[in-house]
N, C-alpha and C positions, 0 to 999 in steps of 0.2 A: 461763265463756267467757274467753278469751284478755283480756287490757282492750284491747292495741292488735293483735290479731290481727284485721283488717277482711274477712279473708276469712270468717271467720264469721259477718258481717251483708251479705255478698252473697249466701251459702247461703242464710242464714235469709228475706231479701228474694224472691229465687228461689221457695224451699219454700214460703212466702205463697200466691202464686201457682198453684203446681201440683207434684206429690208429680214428683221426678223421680231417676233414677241421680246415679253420682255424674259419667259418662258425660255426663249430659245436662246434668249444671250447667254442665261444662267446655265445650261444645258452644254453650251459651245466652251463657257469660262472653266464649266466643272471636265470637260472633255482635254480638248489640246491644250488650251490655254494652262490649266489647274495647275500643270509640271514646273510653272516659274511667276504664277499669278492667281492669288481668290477673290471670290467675290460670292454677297449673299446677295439673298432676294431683300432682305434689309438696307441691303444699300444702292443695290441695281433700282429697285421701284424707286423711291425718293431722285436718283441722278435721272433718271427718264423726266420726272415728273419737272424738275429743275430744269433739265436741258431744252425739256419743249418751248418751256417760257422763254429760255434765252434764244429760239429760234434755231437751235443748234441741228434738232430732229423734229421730225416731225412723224404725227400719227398717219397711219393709211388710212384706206375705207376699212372698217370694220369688216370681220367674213365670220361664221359661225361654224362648229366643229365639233359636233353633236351639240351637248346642253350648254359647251361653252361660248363666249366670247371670244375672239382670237385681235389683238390689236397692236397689227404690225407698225413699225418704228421705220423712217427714213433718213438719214444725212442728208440733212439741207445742205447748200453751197456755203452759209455761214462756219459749218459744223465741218465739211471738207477744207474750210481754208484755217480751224482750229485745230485741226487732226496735223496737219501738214505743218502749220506754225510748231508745234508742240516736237514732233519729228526731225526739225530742223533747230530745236534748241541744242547751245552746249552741254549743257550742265545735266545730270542725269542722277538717279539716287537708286543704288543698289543695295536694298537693304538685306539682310542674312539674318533671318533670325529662325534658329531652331530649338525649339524647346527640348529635343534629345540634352545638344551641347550644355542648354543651362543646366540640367539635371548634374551632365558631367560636371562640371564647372564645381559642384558643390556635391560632388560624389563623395569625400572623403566622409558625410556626415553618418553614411551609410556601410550597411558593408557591400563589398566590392560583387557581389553576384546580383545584386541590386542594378546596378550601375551595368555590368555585363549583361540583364536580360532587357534594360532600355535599349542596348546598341544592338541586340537580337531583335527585337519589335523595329527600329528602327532598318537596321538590316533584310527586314522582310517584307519591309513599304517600299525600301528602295530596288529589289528583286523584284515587286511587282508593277512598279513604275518602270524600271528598266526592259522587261516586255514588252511593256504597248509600246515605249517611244522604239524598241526596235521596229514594232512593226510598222505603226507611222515611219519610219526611215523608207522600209523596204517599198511600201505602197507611194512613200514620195519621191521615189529615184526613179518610178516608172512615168513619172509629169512632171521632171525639172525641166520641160523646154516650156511651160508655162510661166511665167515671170512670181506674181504670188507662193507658187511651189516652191521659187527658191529658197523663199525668203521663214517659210514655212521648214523645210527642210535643215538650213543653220541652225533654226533654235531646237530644233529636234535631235540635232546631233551636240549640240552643244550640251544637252538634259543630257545624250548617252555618256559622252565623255567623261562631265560632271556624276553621274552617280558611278561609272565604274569608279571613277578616284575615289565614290563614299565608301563601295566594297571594301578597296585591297585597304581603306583605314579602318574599318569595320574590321578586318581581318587582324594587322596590326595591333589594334587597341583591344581584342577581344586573347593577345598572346602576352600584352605585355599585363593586362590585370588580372592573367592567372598564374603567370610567373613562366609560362612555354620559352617566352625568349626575353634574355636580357636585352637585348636590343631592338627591339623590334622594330621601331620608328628609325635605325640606321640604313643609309642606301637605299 
């Protein structure tokens, strides 16, 4: 496996779970996952095609689905004991990168309504990701005696928490670069 190819322990996390295309990884990555991890079909196909060779997954029987192919993916015991090694490292890499902030970052070049209608656009991504993971919350509190749910459920709420703190800065920095409040970023 790749060392720092991580899209090969979102595969292998997935595969865990349930034998799926390579369709459906992309589908699950763009759904729950998407709120704290991406992934294309550019990189999903090539780590499948990688991983089978290292034994990691493996192909199903072939099934068809009208005119298409459908070529479900399995976690070998190789690929469960890579999942779980990776799980149990210390070391972990949290990267943060939003291309709002860079804009900020280098907002003076512009003028200031500029810079105030990126935190708007930005402001109304985070409004609409903050729905779903509410509603993911509420559909996950009614299966936390399931053990996966729980685990499902933290990062769910950890997305709510995190984007309401984007809000009230959303709100903040949308007072202080129109002059509303001198202080807006105090208490």
């Amino acid at each position: 496996m790749a060392k720092d190819r991580k899209i090969d322990l979102v595969i292998l996390g997935l595969l865990s779970h349930e034998d799926l295309t390579g369709y459906d990884i992309k589908k699950r990555i763009d759904g729950a996952i998407g709120f704290f991890w991406k992934g294309s079909f550019g990189n999903i196909y090539p780590a499948l095609s990688s991983m089978e060779e290292e034994g990691l997954i493996s192909k199903k029987k072939n099934s068809k689905t009208g005119s298409r192919e459908r070529i479900p993916y399995h976690i070998t015991t190789r690929g469960t004991k890579a999942l779980r090694s990776w799980l149990q490292e210390d070391q972990v890499s949290n990267e943060l990168r939003y291309e709002t902030l860079l804009k900020l970052y280098f907002g003076g070049v512009v003028d200031r309504s500029v810079t105030i209608r990126n935190i708007e656009i930005f402001e109304e991504d985070v409004k609409r990701n903050l729905a779903v993971l509410n509603m993911f919350k509420e559909n996950l509190e009614k299966v936390l005696d399931e053990e996966d749910h729980v685990f499902y459920y933290l990062t769910v709420t950890f997305g709510i928490d995190t984007y309401e703190a984007y809000l009230k800065w959303c709100t903040k920095a949308k007072k202080l670069l129109t002059g509303k409040a001198e202080m807006a970023f105090d208490g």
